[in-house]
C-alpha positions as CSV (number, residue, x, y, z in Angstrom):
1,X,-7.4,-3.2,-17.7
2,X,-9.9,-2.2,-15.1
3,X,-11.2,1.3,-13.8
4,X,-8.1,2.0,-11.6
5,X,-5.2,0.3,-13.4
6,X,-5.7,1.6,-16.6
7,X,-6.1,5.8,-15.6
8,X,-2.5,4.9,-14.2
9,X,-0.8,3.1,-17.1
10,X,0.2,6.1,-18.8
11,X,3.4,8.6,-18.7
12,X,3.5,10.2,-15.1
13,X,6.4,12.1,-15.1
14,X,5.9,15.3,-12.4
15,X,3.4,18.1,-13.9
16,X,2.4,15.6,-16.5
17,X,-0.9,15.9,-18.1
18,X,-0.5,11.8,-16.7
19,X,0.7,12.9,-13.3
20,X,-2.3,15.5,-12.9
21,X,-4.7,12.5,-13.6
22,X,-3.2,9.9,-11.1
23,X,-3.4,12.9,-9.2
24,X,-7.1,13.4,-9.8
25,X,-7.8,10.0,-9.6
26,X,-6.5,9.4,-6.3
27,X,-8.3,12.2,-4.6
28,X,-11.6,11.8,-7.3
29,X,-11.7,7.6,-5.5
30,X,-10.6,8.2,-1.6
31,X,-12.9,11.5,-1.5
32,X,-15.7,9.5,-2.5
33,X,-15.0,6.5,-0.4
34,X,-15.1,9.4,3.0
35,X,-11.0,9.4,3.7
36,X,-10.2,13.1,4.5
37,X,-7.7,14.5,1.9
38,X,-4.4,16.4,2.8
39,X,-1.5,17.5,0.7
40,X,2.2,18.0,1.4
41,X,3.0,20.6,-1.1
42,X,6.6,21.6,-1.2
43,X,9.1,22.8,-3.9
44,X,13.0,21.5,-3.3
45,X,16.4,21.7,-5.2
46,X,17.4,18.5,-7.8
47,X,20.0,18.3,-10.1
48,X,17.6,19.8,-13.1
49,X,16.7,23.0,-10.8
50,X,14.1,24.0,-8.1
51,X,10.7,21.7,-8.8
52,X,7.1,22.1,-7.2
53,X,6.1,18.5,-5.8
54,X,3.0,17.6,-3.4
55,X,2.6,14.1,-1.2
56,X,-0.7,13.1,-0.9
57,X,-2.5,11.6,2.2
58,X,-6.1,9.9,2.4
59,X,-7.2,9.0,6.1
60,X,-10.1,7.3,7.3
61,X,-11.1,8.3,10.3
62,X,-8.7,10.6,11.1
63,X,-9.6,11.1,15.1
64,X,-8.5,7.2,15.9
65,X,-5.0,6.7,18.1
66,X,-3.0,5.0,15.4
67,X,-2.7,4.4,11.8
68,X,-2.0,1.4,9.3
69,X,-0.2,3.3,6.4
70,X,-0.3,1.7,2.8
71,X,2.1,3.6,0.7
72,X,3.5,3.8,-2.9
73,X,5.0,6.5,-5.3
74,X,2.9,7.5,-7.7
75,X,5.2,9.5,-10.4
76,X,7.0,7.7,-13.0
77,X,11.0,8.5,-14.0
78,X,11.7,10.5,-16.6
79,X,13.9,8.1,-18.8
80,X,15.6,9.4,-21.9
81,X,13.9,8.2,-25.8
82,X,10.9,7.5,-24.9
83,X,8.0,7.9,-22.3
84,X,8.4,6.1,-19.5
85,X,5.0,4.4,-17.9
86,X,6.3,2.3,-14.9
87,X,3.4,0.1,-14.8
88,X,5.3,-1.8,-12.2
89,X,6.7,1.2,-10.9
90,X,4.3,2.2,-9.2
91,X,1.3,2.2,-11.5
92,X,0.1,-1.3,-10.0
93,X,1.0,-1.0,-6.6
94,X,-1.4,2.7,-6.5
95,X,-4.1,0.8,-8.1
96,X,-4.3,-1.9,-5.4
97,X,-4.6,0.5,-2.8
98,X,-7.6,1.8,-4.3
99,X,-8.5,-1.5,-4.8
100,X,-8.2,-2.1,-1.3
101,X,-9.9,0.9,-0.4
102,X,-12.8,0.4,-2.7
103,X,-13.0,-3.2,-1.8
104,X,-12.8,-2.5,2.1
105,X,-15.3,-0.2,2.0
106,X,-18.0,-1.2,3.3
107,X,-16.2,-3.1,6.1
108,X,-13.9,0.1,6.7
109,X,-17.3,2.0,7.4
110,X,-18.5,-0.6,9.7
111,X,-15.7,-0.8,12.1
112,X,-16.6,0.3,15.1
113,X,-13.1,0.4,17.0
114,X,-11.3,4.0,17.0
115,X,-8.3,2.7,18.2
116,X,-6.5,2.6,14.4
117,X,-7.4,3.3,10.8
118,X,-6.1,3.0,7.8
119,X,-4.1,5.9,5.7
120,X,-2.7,5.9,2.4
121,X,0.4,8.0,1.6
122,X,1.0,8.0,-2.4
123,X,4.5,9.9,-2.3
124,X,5.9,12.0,-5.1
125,X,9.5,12.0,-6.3
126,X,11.1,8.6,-5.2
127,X,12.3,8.4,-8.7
128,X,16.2,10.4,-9.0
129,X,16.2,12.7,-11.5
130,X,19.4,11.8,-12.2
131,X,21.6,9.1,-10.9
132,X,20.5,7.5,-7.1
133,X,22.3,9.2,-4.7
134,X,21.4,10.1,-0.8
135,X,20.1,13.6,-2.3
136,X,18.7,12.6,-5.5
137,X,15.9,10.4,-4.6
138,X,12.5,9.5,-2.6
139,X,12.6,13.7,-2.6
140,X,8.7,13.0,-1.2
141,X,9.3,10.5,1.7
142,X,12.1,12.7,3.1
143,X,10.2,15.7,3.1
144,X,7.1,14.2,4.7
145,X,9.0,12.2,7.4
146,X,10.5,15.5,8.3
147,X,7.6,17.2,8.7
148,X,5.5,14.3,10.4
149,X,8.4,14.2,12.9
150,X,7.2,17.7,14.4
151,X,3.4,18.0,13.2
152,X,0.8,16.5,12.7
153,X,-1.8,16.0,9.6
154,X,-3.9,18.3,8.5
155,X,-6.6,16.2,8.6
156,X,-5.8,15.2,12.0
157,X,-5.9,18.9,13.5
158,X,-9.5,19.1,11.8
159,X,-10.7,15.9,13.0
160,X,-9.9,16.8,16.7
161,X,-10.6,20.1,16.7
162,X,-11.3,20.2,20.1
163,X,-7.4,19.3,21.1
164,X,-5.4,22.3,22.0
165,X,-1.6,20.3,21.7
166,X,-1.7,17.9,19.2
167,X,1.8,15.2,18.9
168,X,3.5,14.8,16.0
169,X,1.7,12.4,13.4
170,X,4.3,10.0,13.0
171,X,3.9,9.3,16.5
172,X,0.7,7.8,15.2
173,X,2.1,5.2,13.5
174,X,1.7,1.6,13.9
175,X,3.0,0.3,10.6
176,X,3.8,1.6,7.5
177,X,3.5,-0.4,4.1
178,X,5.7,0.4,1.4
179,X,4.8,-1.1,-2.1
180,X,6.5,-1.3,-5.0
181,X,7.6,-3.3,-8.4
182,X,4.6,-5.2,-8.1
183,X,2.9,-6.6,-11.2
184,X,5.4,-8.7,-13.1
185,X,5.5,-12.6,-13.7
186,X,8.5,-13.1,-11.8
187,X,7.4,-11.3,-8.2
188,X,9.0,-12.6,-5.6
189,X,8.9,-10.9,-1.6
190,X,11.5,-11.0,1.1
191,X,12.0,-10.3,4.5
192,X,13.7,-7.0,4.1
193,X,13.2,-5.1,7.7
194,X,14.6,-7.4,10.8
195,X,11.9,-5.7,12.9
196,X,8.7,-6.5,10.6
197,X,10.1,-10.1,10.1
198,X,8.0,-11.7,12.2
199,X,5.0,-9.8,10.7
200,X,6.4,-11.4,7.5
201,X,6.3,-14.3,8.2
202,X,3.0,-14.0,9.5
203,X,2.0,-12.6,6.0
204,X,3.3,-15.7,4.6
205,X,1.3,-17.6,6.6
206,X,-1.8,-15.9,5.6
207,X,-0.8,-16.3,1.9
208,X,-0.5,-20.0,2.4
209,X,-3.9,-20.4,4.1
210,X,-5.2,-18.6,0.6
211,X,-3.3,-20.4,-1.5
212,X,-4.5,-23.7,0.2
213,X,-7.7,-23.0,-0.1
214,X,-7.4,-22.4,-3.9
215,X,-7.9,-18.6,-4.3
216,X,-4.4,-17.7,-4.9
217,X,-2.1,-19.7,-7.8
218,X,1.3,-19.7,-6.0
219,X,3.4,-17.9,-3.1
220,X,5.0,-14.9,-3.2
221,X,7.1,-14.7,0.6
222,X,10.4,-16.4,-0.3
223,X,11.0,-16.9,3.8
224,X,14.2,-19.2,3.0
225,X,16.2,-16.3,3.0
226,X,17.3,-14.8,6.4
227,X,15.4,-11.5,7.2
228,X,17.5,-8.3,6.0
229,X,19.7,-10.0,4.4
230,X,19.5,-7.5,1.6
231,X,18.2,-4.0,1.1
232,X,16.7,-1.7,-1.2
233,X,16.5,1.7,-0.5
234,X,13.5,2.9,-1.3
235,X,10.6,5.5,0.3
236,X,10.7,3.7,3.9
237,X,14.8,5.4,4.6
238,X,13.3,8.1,6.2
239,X,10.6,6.5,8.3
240,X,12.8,3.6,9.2
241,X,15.7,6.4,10.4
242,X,13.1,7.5,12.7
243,X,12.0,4.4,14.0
244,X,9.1,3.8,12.4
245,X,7.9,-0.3,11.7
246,X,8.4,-0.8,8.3
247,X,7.1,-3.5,5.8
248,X,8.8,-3.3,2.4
249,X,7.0,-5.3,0.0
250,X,9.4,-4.6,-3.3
251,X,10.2,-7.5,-5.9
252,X,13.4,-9.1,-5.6
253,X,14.4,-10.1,-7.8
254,X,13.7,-6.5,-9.5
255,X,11.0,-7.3,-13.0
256,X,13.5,-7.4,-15.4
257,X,11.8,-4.4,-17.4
258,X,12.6,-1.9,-14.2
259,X,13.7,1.5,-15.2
260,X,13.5,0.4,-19.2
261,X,10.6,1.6,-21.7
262,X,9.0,-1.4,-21.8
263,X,7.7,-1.4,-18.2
264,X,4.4,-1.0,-19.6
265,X,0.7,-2.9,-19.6
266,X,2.3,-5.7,-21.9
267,X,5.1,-6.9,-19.0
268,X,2.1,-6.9,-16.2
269,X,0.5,-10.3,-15.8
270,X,-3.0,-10.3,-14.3
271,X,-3.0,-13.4,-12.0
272,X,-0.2,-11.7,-10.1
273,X,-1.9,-8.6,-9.8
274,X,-4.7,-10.7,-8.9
275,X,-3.2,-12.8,-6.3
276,X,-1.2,-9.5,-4.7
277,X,-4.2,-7.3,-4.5
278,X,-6.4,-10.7,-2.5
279,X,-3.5,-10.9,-0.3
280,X,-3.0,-7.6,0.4
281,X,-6.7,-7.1,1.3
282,X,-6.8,-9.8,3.4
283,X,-3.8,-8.5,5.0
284,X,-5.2,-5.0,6.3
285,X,-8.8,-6.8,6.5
286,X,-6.9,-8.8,9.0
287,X,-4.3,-6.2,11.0
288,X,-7.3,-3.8,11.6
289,X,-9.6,-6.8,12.8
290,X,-12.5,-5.9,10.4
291,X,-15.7,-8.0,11.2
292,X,-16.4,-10.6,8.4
293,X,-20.0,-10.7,7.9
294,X,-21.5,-13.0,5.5
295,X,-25.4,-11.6,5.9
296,X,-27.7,-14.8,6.6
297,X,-24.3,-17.0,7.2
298,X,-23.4,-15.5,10.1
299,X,-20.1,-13.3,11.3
300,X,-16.7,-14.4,12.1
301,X,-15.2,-11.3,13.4
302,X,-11.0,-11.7,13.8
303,X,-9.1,-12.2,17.4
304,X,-6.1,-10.9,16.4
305,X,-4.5,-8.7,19.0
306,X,-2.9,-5.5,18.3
307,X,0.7,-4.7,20.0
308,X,1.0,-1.5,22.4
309,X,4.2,-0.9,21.3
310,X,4.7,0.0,17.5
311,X,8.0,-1.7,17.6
312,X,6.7,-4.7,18.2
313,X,4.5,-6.8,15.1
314,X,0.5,-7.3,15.8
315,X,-0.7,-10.9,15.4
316,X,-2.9,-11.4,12.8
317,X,-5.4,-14.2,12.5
318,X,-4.0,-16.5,11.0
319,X,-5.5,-19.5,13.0
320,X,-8.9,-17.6,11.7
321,X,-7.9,-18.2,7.8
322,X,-7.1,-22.0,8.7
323,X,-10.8,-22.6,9.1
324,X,-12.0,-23.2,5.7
325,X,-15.6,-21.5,7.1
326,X,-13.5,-18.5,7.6
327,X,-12.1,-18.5,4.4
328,X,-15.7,-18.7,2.4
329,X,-16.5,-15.7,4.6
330,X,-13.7,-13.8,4.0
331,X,-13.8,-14.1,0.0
332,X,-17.2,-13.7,0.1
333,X,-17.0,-10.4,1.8
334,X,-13.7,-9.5,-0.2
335,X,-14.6,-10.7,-3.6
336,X,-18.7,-10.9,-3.7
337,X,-19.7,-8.2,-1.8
338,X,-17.1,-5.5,-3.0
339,X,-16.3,-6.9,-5.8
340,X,-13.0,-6.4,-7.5
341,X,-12.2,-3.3,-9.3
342,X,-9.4,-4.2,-10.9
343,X,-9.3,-7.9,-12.2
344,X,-12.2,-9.5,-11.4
345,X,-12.9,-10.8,-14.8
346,X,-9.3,-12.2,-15.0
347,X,-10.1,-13.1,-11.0
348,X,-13.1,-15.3,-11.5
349,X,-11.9,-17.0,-14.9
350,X,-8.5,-18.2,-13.6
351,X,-10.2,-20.0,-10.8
352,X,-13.5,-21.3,-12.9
């Protein structure tokens, strides 16, 4: 349920009337909430002929030096005897990046550093058409990694008009955020990229603060098992080949209804999508140092510090989030004052 789960949970196989709608949704929420819209429309070979796809990218704030890019696909496979909905694949993880964007808003609007902002990527044909191969797969993240090696965004050229030579956008990247499979009752996250572990573990660490403090039912980073140990190739191949720092947040174990018909509402389970979309808000709330204000309680405003290099992982506050004063703020501003648009009824039950 909820305004930007449920628009989602439905067939979205490319040039659906399902895929128009996530489509339309995307742009219809982000437009609204100020992010500048740009599309990577391109048409490319697969094994069933020459199709027309198109990446989409919402940017706040457009003009700042350097971007924190939450991703997801947002087109659902085409699997033979029936219509495939991939609620887990990725209907959930594109809702809780509206989530996070509707739920940020109002801090998002009041940052005052243009140093980095966030962007949201929603690719288009990660799923293979076919069987996974090198060629036939994550058609969207290829393309868009190509042409983000050489140019920059649309919306960044308009935002700095001014600038006669702009560089390449990926240049602009500090980390990327890849999500996916998220929504099932066995989620479980590992340290996938050696060179976003320690940002990782850092996310664990800010997951155990929450689920200390009682707004989160369990854990979710398994950190027991060595960083890259496995891999899943997924949208982040092409960014990673070019260097870019990548967090892959994908359930591995894989929900045991991936790639089958019954990845639908009925194998979602609201407290995990609950927990994931609190963490994951806290998470950017905390890497682009958003100031906490709780009105007549005062502000806590984060210290983390942000690397120069975009190899290296950005501390976030995690010694913050152990100060239970911090905490009430942070919810407060996260749950109260935004409000949750996807589970908050489920939210608020669960922890009453």
């Amino acid at each position: 349920s909820g305004e930007l789960l449920s628009p989602v949970l439905v067939p979205r196989q490319i040039g659906s009337p399902g895929y128009q709608a996530a489509q339309d949704l995307i742009v219809t929420t982000l437009s609204q909430l100020g992010y500048a819209i740009s599309w990577d429309n391109f048409t490319t070979s697969t094994p069933i002929g020459d199709v027309k796809m198109a990446n989409i990218i919402a940017t706040k704030n457009p003009s700042a030096a350097k971007r924190l890019i939450l991703s997801a696909h947002y087109e659902s496979k085409i699997v033979p005897g029936g219509e495939f909905i991939g609620a887990t694949d990725s209907a959930v993880p594109v809702a809780m990046m509206l989530d996070i964007a509707k739920g940020l808003a109002t801090l998002i609007d009041q940052q005052s550093s243009t140093d980095i902002s966030l962007q949201m990527v929603f690719f288009d044909g990660e799923e293979a058409f076919e069987q996974w191969t090198l060629a036939d797969s994550i058609y969207g993240s290829r393309h868009l990694a190509e042409f983000w090696e050489r140019s920059p965004d649309s919306a960044t050229v308009a935002a700095l008009s001014d600038v006669k030579e702009h560089r390449p956008e990926l240049e602009r990247v500090d980390l990327m955020v890849l999500m996916d499979l998220i929504g099932a009752s066995n989620n479980m996250f590992t340290a996938l990229q050696v060179p976003t572990a320690e940002l990782f573990t850092q996310l664990s660490e800010l997951e155990n603060r929450l689920l200390g403090a009682g707004y989160i039912s369990r854990n979710y980073m398994n950190t027991k098992i060595p960083p890259g140990a496995g891999g899943v190739d997924d949208d982040h191949r092409p960014f990673v080949q070019r260097n870019i720092p990548v967090l892959h947040l994908i359930s591995t174990p894989f929900p045991q209804v991936w790639h089958s018909l019954a990845d639908n509402a009925d194998a979602l389970n609201a407290t995990v999508i609950a927990d994931m979309s609190l963490i994951m808000r806290s998470f950017v709330a905390s890497y682009l140092q958003l100031n906490i204000d709780e009105g007549d309680s005062g502000k806590a405003e984060s210290e983390s510090t942000q690397a120069d290099s975009p190899t290296s992982a950005p501390t976030i506050d995690i010694a913050a989030l152990s100060d239970t004063v911090f905490i009430g703020r942070l919810l407060v501003a996260l749950l109260v004052v935004a409000s949750t648009y996807m589970l908050v009824t489920m939210f608020w039950n669960r922890r009453a």
